[in-house]
C-alpha atoms as one frame of an Amber mdcrd trajectory, in Angstrom:
protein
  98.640  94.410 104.187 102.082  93.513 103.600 104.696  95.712 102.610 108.300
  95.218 100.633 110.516  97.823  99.405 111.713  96.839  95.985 109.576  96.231
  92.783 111.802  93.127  91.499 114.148  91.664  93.334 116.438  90.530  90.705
 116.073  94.037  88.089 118.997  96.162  88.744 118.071  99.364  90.591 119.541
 102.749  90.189 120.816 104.646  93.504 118.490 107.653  94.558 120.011 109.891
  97.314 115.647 110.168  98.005 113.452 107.031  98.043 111.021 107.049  95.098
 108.954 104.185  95.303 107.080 102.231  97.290 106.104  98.308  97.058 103.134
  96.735  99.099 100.664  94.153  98.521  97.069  94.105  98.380  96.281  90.528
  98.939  98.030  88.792  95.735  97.943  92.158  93.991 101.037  93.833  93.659
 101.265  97.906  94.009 104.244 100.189  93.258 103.675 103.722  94.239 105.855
 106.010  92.409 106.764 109.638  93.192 106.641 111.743  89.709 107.860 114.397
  91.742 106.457 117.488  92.933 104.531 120.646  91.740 105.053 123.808  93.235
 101.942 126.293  93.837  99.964 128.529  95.567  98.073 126.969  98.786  95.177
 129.124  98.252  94.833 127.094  95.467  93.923 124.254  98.236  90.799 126.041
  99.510  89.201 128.575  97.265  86.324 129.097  99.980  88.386 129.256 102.595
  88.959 132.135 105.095  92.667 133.638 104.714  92.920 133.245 107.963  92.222
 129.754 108.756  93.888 128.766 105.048  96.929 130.398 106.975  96.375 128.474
 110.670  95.970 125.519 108.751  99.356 125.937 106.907 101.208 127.057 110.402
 100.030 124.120 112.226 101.051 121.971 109.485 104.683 123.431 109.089 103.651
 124.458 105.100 104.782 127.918 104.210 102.517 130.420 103.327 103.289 131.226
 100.216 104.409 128.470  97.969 104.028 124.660  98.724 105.354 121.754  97.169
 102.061 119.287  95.802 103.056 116.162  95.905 102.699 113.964  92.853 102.247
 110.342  92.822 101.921 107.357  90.301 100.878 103.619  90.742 102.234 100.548
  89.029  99.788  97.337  89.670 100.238  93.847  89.104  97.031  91.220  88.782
  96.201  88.283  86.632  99.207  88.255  84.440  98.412  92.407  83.633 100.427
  95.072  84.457  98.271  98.360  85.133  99.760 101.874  84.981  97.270 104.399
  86.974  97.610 108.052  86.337 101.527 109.069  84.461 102.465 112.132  86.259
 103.082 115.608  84.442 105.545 114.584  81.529 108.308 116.745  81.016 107.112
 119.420  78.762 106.111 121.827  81.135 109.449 123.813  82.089 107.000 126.099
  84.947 106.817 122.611  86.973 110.711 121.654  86.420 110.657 119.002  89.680
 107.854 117.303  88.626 107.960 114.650  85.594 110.194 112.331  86.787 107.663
 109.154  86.048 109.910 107.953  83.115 113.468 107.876  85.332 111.880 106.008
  87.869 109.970 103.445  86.239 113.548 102.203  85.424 114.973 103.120  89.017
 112.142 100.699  90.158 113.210  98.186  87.018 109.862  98.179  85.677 109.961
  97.944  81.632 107.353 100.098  80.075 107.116  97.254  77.368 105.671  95.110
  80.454 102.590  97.674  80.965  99.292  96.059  79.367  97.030  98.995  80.678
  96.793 102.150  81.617  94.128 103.495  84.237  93.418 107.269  84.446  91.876
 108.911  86.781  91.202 112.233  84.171  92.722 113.964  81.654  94.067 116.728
  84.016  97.911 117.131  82.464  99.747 116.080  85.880  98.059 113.156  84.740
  98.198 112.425  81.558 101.201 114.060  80.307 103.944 111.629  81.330 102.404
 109.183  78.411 103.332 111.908  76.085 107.205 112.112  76.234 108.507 110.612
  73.155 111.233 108.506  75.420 108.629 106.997  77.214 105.983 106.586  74.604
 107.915 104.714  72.327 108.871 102.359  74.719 104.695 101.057  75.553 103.405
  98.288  74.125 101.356  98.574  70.773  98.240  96.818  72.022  98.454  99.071
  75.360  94.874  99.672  76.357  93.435 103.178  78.061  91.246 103.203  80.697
  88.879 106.058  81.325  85.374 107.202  82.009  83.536 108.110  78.756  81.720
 111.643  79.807  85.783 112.365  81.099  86.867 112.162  77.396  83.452 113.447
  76.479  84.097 116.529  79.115  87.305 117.635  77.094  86.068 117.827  73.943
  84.422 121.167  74.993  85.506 121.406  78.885  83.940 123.999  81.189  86.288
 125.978  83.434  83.573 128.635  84.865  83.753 127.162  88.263  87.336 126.376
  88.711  90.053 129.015  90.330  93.004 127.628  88.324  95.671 129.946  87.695
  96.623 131.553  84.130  97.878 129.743  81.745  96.895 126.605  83.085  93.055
 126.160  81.465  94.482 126.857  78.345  97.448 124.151  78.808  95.127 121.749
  80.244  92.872 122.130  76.695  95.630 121.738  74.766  97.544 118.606  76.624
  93.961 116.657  76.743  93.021 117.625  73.246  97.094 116.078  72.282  96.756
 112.981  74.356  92.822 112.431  72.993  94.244 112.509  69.665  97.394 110.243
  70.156  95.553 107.100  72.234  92.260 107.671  70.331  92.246 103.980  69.152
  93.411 102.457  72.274  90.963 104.187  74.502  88.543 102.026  76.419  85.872
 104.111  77.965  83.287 103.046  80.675  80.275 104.361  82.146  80.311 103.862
  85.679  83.026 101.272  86.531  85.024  98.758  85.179  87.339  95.894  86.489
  91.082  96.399  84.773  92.301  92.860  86.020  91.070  90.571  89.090  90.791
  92.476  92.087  91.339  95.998  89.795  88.465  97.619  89.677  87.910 101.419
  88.324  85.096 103.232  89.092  83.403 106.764  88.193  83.195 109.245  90.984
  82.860 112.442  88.950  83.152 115.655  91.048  86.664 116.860  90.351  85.977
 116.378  86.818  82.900 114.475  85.306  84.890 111.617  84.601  87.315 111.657
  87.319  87.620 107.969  88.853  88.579 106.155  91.549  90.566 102.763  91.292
  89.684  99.942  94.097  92.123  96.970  94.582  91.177  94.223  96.153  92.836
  90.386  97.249  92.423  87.958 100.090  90.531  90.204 102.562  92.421  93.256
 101.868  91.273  96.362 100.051  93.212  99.656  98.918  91.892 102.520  97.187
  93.673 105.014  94.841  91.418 108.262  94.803  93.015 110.464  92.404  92.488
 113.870  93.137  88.780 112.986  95.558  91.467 113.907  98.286  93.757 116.152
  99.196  95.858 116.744 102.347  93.652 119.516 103.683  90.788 117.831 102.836
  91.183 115.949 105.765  90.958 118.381 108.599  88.265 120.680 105.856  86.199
 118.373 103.817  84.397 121.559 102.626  87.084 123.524 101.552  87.175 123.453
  97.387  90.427 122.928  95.723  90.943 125.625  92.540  90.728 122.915  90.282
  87.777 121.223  90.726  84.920 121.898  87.977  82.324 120.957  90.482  83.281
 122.246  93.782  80.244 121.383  95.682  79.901 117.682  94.222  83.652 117.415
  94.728  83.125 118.094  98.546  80.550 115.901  99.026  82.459 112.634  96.999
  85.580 113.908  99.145  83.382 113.735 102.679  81.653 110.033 101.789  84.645
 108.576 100.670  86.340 109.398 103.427  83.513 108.464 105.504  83.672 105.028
 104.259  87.497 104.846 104.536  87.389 105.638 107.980  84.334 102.799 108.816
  86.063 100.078 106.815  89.924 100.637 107.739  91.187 100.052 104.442  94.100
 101.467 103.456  93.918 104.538 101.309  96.525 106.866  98.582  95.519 109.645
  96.459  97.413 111.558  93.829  98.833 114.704  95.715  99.309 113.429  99.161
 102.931 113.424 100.556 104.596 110.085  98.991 103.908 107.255  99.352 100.847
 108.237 100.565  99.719 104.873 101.430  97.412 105.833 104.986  94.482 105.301
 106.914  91.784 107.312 107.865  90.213 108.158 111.114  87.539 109.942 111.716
  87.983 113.608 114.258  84.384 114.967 114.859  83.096 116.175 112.194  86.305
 116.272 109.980  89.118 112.800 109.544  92.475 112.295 109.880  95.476 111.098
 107.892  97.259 108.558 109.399 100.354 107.434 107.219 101.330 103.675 107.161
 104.636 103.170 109.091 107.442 102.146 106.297 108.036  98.633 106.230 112.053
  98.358 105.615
């Protein structure tokens, strides 16, 4: 996998005192990963069936502070056959609780991408710190009329009456997540184009149903001469890692959500392709070894 660090060469870029993006290739398949920011929160939100104690050995030995953490949040711009594919669009910037996060609209034109140029939109689920970057009125007006909106059907089926009985998510945040999803539904209604079980975006783009986190939620795999990448939305989070088991507050199906975590990392590890997911530390491009009965997350040396 090759790796360059700007999105296009000749678009004029905007100075950042940090780096927010990320360019590699997948074959002939172009990938920007883009930092929306970050979300600060609990870490027992991380592992709900966790013992305090090893929730706390497992922040110490990864220098995270006990109390709050800062969640990473991370969007993809992809380039195949002539289409331009927006997966996942960060938090959006009317949530003033998360005021570090919703940056997706800034640096789509620090990276000189023009929203205009976006043909589709992949998401992973309807969770807001995914959706709600397609609802800020600077950014919105900007897309393309004929955008189209990938998703799983039973994840816009899920919303229209969700279930939150097995989640841990902190007040007021099933209510906001109702409201954002029921919003977004309504606005991209006619551009939606559900799937059942998978669907390819563009050649080599390929999204596919995973369920677990949500019933919908979806994996996207990329793949071009030989080389494969997958994004995996929220399947994995940095914890999950070293605890496969442990179940992350905001999972509606903690159990199924563990055991989509452990087999795809499982296959990651056997095939050696590269991996990113949603909320691990930007760019989050890595591979995945296996450690006895639990992986590791080996990040992919910048290429400058």
């Amino acid at each position: 996998m090759n790796q360059i660090n700007v999105a296009h060469p000749d678009a004029p870029m905007r100075d950042e005192a940090v780096p927010s993006r990320y360019v590699l290739k997948v074959g002939d398949i172009d990938v920007t990963v883009i930092s929306d920011g970050v979300l600060a929160i609990n870490p027992a939100t991380l592992a709900t069936n966790a013992d305090k104690a090893e929730l706390s050995a497992w922040l110490r030995d990864n220098f995270l502070p006990p109390e709050v953490i800062d969640y990473p949040l991370n969007v993809s711009v992809v380039r195949s056959g002539g289409r331009t594919i927006l997966i996942d669009s960060g938090l959006g910037t009317e949530f003033p609780g998360f005021p570090r996060a919703g940056q997706l609209a800034m640096r789509l034109d620090a990276a000189g991408i023009d929203p205009a140029s976006v043909t589709d939109v992949v998401l992973t689920h309807l969770h807001m710190d995914h959706i709600g970057g397609l609802l800020v009125e600077g950014l919105r007006g900007r897309l393309r009329k004929d955008l189209r909106v990938h998703l799983a059907a039973a994840e816009a089926e899920f919303w229209q009456a969700p279930d939150f009985s097995r989640t841990a998510m902190p007040a007021p945040v099933p209510e906001t997540l109702v409201t954002t999803a029921a919003r977004f539904l309504d606005v991209y209604r006619s551009q939606l184009r559900p799937f059942e079980t998978e669907f390819e975006v563009a050649p080599g783009v390929r999204i596919e149903r995973t369920g677990g986190h949500t019933p919908g939620h979806s994996i996207v795999r990329l793949e071009s001469g030989g080389e494969r990448l997958t994004f995996a939305g929220d399947a994995v989070f940095q914890c999950g890692f070293d605890q496969p088991g442990w179940y992350n507050g905001f999972e509606h199906d903690p159990e199924e959500s563990a055991r989509v975590r452990t087999a795809l990392l499982k296959e990651m590890a056997a095939s050696g392709e590269h991996l990113m997911a949603s909320h691990l530390p930007f760019p989050s491009v890595c591979h995945v070894a296996t450690a006895g009965n639990a992986f590791r997350f080996v990040p992919t040396v910048w290429d400058y």
